[in-house]
C-alpha positions in Angstrom: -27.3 11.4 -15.7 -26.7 14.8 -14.3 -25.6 13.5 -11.0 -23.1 11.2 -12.6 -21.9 14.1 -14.7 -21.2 16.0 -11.5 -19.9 13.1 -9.7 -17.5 12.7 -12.7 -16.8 16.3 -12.5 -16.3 16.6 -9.0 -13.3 13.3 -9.7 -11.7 15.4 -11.9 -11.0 18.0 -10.1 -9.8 16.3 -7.2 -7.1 14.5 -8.9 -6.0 17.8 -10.9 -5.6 18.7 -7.6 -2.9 16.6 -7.8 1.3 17.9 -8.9 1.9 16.7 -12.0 5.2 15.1 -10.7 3.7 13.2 -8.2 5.0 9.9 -7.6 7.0 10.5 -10.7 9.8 7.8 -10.4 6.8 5.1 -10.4 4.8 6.7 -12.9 7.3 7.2 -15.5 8.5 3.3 -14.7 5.1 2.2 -15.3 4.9 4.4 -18.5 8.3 3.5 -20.2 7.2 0.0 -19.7 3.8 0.0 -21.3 4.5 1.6 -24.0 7.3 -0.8 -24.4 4.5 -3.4 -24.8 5.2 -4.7 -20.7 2.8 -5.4 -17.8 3.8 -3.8 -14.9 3.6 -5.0 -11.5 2.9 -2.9 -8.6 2.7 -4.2 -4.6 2.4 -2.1 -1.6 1.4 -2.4 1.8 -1.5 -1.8 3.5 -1.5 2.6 3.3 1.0 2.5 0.4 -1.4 4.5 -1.5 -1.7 2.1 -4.4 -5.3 3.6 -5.5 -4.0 7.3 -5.4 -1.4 6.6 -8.0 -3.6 4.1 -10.1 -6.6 7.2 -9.9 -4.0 9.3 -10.9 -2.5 7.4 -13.7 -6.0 7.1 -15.2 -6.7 10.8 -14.7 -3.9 12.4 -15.9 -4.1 11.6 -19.4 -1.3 14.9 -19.7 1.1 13.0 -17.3 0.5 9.5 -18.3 0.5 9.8 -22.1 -0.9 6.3 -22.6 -4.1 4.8 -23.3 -5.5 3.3 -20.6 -8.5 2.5 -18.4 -8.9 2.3 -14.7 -10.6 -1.2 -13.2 -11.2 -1.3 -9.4 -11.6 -5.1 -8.8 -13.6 -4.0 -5.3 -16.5 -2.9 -7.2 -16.4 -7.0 -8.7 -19.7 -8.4 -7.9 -18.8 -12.2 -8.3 -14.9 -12.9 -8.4 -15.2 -14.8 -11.2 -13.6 -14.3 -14.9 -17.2 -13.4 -16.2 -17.2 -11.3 -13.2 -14.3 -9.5 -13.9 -14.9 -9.0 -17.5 -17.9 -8.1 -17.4 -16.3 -5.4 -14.6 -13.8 -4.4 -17.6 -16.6 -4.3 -20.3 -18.3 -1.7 -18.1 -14.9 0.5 -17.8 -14.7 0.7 -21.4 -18.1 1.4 -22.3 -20.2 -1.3 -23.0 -22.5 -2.2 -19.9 -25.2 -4.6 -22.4 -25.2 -8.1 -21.1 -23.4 -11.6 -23.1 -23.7 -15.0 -22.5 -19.9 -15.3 -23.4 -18.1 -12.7 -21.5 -15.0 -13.2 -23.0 -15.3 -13.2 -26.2 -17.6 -10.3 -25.8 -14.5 -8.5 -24.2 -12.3 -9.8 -27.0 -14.4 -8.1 -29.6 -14.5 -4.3 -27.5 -10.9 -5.1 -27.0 -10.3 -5.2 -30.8 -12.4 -2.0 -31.3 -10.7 0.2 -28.1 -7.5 -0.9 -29.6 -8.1 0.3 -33.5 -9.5 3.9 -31.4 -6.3 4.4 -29.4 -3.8 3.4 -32.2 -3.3 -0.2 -31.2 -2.1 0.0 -27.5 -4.7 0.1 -24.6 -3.4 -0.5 -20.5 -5.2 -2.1 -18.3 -5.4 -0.7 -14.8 -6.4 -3.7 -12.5 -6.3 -1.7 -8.5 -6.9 -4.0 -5.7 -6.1 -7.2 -8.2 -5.5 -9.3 -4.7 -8.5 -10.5 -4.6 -8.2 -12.2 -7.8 -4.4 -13.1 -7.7 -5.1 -16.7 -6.9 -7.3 -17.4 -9.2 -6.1 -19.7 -11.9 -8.4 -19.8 -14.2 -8.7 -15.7 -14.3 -4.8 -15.5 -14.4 -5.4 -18.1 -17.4 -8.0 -16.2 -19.3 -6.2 -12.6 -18.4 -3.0 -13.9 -20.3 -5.2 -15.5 -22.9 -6.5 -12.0 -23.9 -2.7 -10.4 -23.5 -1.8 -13.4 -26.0 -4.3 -12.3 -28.0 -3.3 -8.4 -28.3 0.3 -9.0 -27.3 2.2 -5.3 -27.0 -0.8 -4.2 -27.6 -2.7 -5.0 -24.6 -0.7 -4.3 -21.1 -1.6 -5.1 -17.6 -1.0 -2.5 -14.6 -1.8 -4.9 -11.2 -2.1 -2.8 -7.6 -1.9 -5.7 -4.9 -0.5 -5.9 -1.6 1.6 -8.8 -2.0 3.5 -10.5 -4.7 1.5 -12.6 -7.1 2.4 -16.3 -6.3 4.8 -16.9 -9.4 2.9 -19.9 -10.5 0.4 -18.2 -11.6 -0.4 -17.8 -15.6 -0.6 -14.0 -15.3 3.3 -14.0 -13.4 5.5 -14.1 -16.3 3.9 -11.0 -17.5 4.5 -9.2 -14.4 7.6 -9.8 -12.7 10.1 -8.1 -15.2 8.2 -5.2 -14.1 8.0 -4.9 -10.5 7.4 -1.8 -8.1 7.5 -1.9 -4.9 5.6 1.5 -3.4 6.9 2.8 -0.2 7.3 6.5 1.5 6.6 9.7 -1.0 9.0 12.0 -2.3 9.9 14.8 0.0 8.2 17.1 -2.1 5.1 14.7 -2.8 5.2 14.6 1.3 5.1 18.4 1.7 2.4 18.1 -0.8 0.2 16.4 1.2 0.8 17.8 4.1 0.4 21.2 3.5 -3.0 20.1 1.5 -4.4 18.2 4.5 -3.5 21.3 6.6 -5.3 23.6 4.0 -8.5 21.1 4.6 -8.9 21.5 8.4 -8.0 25.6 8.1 -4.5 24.9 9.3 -1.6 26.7 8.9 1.5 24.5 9.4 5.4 26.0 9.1 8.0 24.3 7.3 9.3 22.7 11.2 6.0 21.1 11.5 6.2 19.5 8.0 9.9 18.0 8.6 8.9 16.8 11.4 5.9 14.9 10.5 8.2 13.6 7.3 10.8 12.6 9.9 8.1 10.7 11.9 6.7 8.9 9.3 9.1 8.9 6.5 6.8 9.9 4.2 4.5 6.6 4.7 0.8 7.7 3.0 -1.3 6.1 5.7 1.0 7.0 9.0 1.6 10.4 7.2 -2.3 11.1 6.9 -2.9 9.9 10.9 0.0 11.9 12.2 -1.6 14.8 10.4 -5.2 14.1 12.1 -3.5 13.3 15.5 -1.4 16.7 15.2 -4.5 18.9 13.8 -6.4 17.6 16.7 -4.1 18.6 19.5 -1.4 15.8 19.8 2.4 17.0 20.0 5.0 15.7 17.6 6.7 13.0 20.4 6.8 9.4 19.1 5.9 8.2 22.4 2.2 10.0 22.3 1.8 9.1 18.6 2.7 5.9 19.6 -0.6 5.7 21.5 -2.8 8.0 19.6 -6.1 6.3 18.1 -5.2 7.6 14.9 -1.7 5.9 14.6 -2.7 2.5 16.2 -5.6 2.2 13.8 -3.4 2.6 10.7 -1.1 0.2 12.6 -3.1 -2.4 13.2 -4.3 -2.3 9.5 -1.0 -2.7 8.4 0.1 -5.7 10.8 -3.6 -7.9 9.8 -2.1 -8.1 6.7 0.9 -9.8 7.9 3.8 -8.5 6.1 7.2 -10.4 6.1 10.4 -8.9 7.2 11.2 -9.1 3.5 7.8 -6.7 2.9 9.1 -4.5 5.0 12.5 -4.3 3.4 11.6 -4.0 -0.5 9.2 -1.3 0.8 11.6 0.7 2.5 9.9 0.6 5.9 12.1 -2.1 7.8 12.5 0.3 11.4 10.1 2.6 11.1 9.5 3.7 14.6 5.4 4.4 14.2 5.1 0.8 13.1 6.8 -0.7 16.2 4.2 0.2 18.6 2.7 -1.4 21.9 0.2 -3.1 19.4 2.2 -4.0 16.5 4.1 -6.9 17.7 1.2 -8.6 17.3 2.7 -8.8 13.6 5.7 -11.2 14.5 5.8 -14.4 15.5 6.6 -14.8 19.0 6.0 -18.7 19.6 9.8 -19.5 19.1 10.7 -16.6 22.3 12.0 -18.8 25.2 10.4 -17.9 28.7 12.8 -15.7 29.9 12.6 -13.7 26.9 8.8 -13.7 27.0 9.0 -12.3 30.3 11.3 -9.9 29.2 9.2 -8.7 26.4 6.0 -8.0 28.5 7.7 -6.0 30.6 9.3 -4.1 27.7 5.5 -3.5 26.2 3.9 -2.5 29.8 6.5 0.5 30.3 6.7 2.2 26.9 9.0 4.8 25.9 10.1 4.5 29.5 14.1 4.2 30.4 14.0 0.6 32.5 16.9 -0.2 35.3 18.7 -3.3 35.2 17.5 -3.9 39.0 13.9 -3.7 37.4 14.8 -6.1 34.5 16.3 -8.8 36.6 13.3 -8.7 38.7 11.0 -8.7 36.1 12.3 -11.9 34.2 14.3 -13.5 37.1 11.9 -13.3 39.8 12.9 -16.0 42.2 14.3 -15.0 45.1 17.2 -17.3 45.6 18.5 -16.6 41.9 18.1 -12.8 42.5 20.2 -13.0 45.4 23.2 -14.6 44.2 22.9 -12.3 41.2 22.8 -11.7 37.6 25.8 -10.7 35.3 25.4 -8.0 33.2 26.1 -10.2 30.3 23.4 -12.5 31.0 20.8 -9.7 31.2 22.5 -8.0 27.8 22.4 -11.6 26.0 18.7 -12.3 26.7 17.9 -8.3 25.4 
């Protein structure tokens, strides 16, 4: 018990570590909706920092001024609905074992909701791995029908929830999409990772990293190692620092769609277009020559290439070479 009270503790004061206006566009969203009676929606990529704000949410109870309980569906032990609400029983409370799970649930429902003056959300972080499931979707919007406006739904997942799902109609009038920080959350966590390693960083070195990473959570937190341990702020070296091609290539396995990329407000980021990273498009429709031209590209990076060296590279045959290649051919296949 002790321990648990000072791992508790210790929670705590992390996350009133935290600004009170952080992420405050998306928090207030997500509020004005659930108090509204709405279930809210909220996707981001891989390093969006969907568990920071849904940690925050529930730990903030001056901030979010809601009722509400945090769920991490990676702590599920069988992704099943008894599973998962046996998962929720636990975060509200009640940890004593049922042969009907859901109606146990429905009752502790009933009695969280006459506590917190009929409203309760639920915050379901890292809901992905439950998204397809039918019949939880089904039994999740059996419970909301149940409380409805009463009982609300907060899902953290990395992609959308496929719209036939039971659950989707409850989500999709509220949809977030989470992409860079603030500026100010930015400078927030830059100048508290730099406080961590006994750094002292200038306001230069904080626009800079903002203007590398646009204020992306994940490439913002490996710029910071890569810089603290030596690196220099050029986007060729970050390019190939171990840092920065980790966080890449946990952000290309998950596959994102240019689309992703849009509604997050990452389509160009430089850091994410690195050697590695086109390994996130699809390259089977590329015609030879422009294959050819594309492996040359990602063998000399950040490097200013010649036309001479182009044509060579993707036209190598001698008799072609020597009769020439038109600029416009060569611009064309770029």
């Amino acid at each position: 018990m002790a321990i648990a009270k000072r791992h508790y503790n210790l929670c705590m004061s992390i996350w009133k570590t935290y600004p009170s206006d952080y992420r405050e566009k998306e928090v207030q969203h997500i509020l004005a909706a659930v108090r509204a009676g709405e279930c809210v929606s909220v996707i981001g990529l891989s390093g969006a920092g969907k568990s920071n704000l849904m940690g925050f949410i529930a730990n903030r109870p001056e901030v979010f001024i809601h009722p509400n309980v945090l769920v991490d569906c990676n702590r599920l032990r069988q992704n099943t609905s008894d599973g998962l609400f046996r998962l929720v029983r636990r975060a509200l409370g009640d940890g004593t074992p049922s042969q009907d799970e859901y109606e146990a649930l429905d009752v502790l429902l009933e009695k969280r909701l006459d506590e917190n003056g009929g409203s309760l959300a639920l915050l379901l972080d890292r809901f992905e791995m439950l998204a397809d499931d039918h019949t939880i979707a089904s039994n999740l919007r059996a419970l909301r029908d149940a409380h409805k406006y009463q009982l609300t739904f907060v899902t953290a997942t990395r992609k959308m929830i496929d719209p036939s799902s039971e659950i989707a109609e409850l989500l999709f009038g509220h949809t977030i999409w989470l992409g860079p920080l603030s500026e100010r959350d930015a400078n927030w966590s830059i100048n508290r990772y730099a406080q961590r390693v006994n750094q002292d960083w200038d306001l230069s070195i904080a626009f800079k990293i903002r203007e590398l990473t646009w204020g992306y959570p994940s490439l913002l937190r490996a710029v910071c190692e890569a810089y603290a341990n030596g690196a220099s702020l050029e986007l060729i070296e970050l390019q190939e620092h171990p840092a920065i091609k980790r966080r890449g290539k946990e952000f290309w396995d998950d596959s994102p769609s240019e689309s992703d990329l849009r509604l997050a407000g990452l389509e160009g980021l430089p850091l994410l277009v690195s050697t590695d990273s086109i390994q996130g498009f699809d390259t089977s429709q590329l015609t030879e020559k422009e294959f050819l031209l594309l492996n040359y590209f990602e063998s000399h990076p950040g490097e200013v290439c010649s036309k001479d060296d182009l044509i060579q590279a993707v036209w190598p045959e001698d008799r072609i070479y020597e009769r020439g290649i038109r600029d416009d051919s060569l611009a064309q296949l770029v």
